[in-house]
N, C-alpha and C positions, 0 to 999 in steps of 0.2 A: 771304270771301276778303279784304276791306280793300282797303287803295290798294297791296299787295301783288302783282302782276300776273306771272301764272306763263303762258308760252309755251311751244311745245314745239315743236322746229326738228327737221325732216328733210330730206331732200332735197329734197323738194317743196312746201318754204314754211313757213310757221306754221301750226300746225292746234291745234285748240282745241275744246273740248264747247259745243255749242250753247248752251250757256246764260251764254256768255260775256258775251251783247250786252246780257242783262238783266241781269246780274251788274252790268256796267258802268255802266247805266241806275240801278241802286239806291244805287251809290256818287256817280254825278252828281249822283242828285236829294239826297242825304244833305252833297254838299258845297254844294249850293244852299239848302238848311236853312240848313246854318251857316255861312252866307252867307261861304264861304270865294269862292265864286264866285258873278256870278247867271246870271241865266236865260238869257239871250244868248249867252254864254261855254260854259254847259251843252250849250247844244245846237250850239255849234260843236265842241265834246268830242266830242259823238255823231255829230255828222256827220264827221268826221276818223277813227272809229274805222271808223266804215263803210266808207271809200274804200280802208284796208288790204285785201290779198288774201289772205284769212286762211280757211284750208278748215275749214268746221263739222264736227265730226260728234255725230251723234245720241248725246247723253248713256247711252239707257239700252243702248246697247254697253256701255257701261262701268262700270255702275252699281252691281252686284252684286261685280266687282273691287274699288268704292270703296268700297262700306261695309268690306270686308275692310280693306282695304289703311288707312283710318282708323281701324277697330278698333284692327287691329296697331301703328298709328304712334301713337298719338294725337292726330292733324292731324283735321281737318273735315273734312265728306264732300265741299263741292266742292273740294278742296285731291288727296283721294281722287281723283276724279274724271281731276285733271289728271295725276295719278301713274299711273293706271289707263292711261290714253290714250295716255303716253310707252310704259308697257310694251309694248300693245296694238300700237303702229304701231312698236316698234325707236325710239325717237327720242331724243332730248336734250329734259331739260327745263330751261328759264331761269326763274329767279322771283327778283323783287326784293322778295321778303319771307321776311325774316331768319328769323322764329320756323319759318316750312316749313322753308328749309335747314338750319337748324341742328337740328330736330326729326329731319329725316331722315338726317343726319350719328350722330345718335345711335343711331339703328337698321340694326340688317343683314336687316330683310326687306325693303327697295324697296330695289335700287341696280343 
């Protein structure tokens, strides 16, 4: 997914595929790598993300939608994922990463 952060607003808040937090986790630890941040800052990132009221749901609801749904687009399967989840609950997705929007801009099967 990258520093690209795709959310999906409905009535009832942000909701997001469980695998947000390690998603998350793997970009912290990748910016503490490269020492864009350290380790202190890392885990103030995590703990910050935690404190959002953000409703999980269980990935593999939607999982078999995302390999289609990445097939079709050619986006990544947890990019899939979050496509599948907008479908799945009626919702609006927000993603501040260009190559998704504009990848699905190009397509008329997710919209």
């Amino acid at each position: 997914m990258g520093v690209g952060i795709v959310l999906l607003l409905i009535a009832n808040g942000l909701n997001v595929p469980d695998s947000l937090l390690l998603e998350m986790d793997s970009i912290i630890c990748k910016w503490i790598r490269r020492k864009a941040i350290n380790a202190t800052e890392g885990n103030g990132v995590r703990n910050a993300l935690r404190q959002y009221p953000i409703q999980q749901h269980q990935l593999t609801v939607c999982l078999d939608s995302a390999f289609v749904i990445a097939h079709q687009t050619g986006q990544s399967i947890y990019d899939g994922l979050y496509i599948a989840l907008a479908v799945l609950l009626k919702g609006r997705m927000v993603t501040a990463d260009g190559k998704l929007y504009d990848g699905l801009n190009k397509t008329t099967s997710v919209r």
